[in-house]
C-alpha positions as CSV (number, residue, x, y, z in Angstrom):
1,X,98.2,80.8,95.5
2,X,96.2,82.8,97.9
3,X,94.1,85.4,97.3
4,X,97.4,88.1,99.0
5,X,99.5,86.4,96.5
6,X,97.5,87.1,93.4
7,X,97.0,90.7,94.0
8,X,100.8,91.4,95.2
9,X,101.8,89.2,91.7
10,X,99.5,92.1,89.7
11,X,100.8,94.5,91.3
12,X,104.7,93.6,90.8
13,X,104.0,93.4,87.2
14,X,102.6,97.2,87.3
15,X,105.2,98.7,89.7
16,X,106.9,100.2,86.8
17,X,103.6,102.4,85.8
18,X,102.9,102.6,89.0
19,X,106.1,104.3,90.6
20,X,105.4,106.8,86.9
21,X,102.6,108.4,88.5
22,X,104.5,109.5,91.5
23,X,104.3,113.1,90.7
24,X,100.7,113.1,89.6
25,X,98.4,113.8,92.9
26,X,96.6,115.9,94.4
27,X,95.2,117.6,98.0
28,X,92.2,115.9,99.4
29,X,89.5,117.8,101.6
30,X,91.8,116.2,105.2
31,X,95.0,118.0,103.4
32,X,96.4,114.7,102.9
33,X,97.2,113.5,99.3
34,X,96.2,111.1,96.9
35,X,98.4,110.3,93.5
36,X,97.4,108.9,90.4
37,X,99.2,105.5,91.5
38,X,96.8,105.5,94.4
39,X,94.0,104.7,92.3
40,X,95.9,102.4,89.8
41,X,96.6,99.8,93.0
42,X,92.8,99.9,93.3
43,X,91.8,99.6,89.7
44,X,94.2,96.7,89.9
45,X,92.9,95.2,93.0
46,X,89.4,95.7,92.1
47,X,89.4,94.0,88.8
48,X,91.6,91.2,90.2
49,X,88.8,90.7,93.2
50,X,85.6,90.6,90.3
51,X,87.8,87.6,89.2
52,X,88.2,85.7,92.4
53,X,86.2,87.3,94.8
54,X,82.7,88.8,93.0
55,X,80.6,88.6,95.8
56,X,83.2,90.6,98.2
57,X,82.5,94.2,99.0
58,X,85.6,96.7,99.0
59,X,86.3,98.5,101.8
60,X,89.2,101.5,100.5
61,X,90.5,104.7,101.6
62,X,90.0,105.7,98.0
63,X,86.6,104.8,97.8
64,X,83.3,107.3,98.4
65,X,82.7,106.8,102.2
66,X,79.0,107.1,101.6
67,X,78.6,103.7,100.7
68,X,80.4,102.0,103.7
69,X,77.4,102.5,105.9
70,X,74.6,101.3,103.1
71,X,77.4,98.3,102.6
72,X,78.3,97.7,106.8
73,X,77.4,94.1,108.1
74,X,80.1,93.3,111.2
75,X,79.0,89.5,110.0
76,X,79.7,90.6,105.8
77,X,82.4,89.3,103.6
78,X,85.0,92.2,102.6
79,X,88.1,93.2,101.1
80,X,89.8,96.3,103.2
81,X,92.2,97.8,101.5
82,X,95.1,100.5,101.2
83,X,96.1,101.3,97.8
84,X,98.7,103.2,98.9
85,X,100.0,104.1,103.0
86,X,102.1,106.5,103.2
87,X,101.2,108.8,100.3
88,X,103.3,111.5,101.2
89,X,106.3,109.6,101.3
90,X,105.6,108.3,97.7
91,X,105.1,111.0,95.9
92,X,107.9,112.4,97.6
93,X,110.4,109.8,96.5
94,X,110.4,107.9,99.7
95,X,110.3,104.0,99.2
96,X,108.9,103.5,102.6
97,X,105.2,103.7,101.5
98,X,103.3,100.3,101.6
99,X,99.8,98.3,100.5
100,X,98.0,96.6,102.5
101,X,94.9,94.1,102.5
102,X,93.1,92.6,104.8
103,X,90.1,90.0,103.7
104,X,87.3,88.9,105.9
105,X,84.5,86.4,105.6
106,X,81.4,86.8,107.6
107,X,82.6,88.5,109.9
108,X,85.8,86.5,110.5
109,X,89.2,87.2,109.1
110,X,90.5,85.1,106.2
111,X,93.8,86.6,105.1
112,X,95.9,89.6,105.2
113,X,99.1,91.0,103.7
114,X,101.4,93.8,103.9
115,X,103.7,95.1,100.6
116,X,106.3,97.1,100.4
117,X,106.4,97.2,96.7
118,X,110.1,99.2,96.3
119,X,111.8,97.4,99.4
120,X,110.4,94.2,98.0
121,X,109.6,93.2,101.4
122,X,106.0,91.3,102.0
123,X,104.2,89.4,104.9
124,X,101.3,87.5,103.9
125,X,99.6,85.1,106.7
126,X,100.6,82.2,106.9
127,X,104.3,83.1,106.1
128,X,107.1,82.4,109.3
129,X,109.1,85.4,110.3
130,X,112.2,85.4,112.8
131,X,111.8,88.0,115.0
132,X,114.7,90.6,115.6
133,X,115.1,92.5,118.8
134,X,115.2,95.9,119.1
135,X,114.9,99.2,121.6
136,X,113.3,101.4,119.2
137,X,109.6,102.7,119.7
138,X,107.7,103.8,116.5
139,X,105.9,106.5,116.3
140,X,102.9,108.0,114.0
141,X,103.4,110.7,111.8
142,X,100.7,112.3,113.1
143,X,102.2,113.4,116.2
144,X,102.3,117.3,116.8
145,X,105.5,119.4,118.2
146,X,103.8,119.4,121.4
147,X,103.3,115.5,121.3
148,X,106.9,115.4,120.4
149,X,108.0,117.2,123.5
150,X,106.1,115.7,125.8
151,X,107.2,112.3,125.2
152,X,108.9,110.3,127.4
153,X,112.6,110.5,127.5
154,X,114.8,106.9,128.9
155,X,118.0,106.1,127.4
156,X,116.9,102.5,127.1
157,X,114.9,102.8,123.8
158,X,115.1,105.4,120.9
159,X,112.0,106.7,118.6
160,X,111.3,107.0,114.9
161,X,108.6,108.2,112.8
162,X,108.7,106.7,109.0
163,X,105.2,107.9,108.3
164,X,103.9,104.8,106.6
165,X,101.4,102.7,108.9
166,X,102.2,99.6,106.4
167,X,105.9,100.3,107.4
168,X,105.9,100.8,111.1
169,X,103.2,97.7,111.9
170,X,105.4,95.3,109.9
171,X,108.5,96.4,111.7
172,X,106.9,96.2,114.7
173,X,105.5,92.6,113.9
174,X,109.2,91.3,112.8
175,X,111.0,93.1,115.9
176,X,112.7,96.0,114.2
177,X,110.5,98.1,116.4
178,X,109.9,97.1,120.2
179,X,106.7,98.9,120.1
180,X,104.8,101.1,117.6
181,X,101.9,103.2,118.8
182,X,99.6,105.6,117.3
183,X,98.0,107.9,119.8
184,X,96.3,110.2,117.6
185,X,94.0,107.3,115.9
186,X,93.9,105.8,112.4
187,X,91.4,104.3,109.5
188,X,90.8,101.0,109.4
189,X,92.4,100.6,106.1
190,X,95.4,101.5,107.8
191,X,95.7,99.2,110.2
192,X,93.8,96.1,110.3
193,X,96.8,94.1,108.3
194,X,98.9,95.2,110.4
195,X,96.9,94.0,113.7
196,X,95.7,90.9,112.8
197,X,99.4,89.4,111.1
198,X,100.9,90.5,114.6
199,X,98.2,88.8,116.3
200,X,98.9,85.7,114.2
201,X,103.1,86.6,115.0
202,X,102.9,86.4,118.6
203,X,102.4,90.2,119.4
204,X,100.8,91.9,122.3
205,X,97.6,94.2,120.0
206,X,95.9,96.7,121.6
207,X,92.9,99.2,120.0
208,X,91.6,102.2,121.6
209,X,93.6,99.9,124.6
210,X,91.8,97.5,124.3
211,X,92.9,93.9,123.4
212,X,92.6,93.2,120.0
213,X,91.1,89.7,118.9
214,X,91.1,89.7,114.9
215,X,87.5,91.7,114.8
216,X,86.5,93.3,111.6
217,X,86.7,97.6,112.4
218,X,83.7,99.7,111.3
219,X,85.3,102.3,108.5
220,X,84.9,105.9,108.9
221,X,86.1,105.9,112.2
222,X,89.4,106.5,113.8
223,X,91.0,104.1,116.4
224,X,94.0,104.2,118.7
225,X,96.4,101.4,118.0
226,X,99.5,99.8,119.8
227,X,101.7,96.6,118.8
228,X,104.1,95.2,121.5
229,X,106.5,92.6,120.4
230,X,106.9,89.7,122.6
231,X,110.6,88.3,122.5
């Protein structure tokens, strides 16, 4: 089994206890939230990675930021991580709330993965996908009234905004979105699972629009993202 698959296996085993501490969270100092699941997907991840991966360092949205520049080699060997994307969504009952992992050895990316724990729906590289086609545009949740107005209108595509960067990167990857982009600029943590398993499926990857090649992305700093799919 991979790495991916090892973590995702802990993790199905704890969904039950880990969907229980949906209404246990908390504001952070950004006014976004964190829940008592959050950092019981980390606990399990970091615990898991001291068995198979000791000399890794963990890069996690949960984790004090601090650290990540006393820890930051481009050329280092670490495990990125999102406990939980799309917070809001799960402690709000949504399913569409994902984890994601991305693992990279000096300097060059290894393995990533992409969970969906309650829509049981996974991409781990390596895996084939058949690609859908589709004329819908995702957007981030991130995107203000304003943003909303100003946006294009053609009746050849539609828009959505699920508000889960796990979510909206797979879709994109497997066709179910024709494009999504997020103009306003995300973690690392949020992303980089996403980027490099569309890379690997074919997909046109841009950051701060620029092409993406796999790279590892400095934490604590927030980049532009957008995913084409090429049919």
């Amino acid at each position: 089994m991979t790495t991916c698959e090892i973590i995702l296996e802990d993790i199905k085993k704890n969904l039950e206890v880990i969907l229980s501490k949906r209404s246990d969270f908390r504001k952070k100092e950004d006014g976004s939230y964190v829940s008592k699941g959050d950092l019981l997907i980390q606990s399990i991840v970091i615990n898991k990675l001291k068995e198979i991966l000791p000399n890794y360092y963990l890069i996690s949205e949960e984790k004090e930021k601090e650290f990540f520049k006393k820890k930051w080699d481009k050329l280092g060997s670490f495990v990125i991580l999102d406990p939980i994307d799309g917070t809001e969504n799960f402690v709000s009952g949504l399913k569409e709330w994902g984890v994601g992992i991305s693992i990279y050895q000096s300097g060059q990316h290894i393995e990533s993965c992409i969970f969906l724990p309650e829509l049981n729906e996974y991409l781990i590289t390596g895996m084939k996908i058949k690609k859908l086609k589709s004329r819908i545009i995702g957007l981030s949740s991130s995107l203000t009234k304003k943003d909303l107005s100003n946006l294009p209108y053609d009746e050849s595509f539609e828009y959505r905004i699920i508000g889960c960067s796990m979510y909206n990167t797979l879709k994109a990857i497997k066709g179910s979105f024709k494009v999504f982009e997020n103009v306003k600029g995300v973690n690392c943590w949020d992303i980089l699972p996403g980027l490099n398993l569309a890379l690997e499926h074919s997909c046109d990857v841009f950051v701060d629009e620029k092409p993406y090649r796999g790279q590892i992305l400095f934490p604590v700093k927030k980049y532009k993202i957008k995913i084409s799919n090429v049919i």
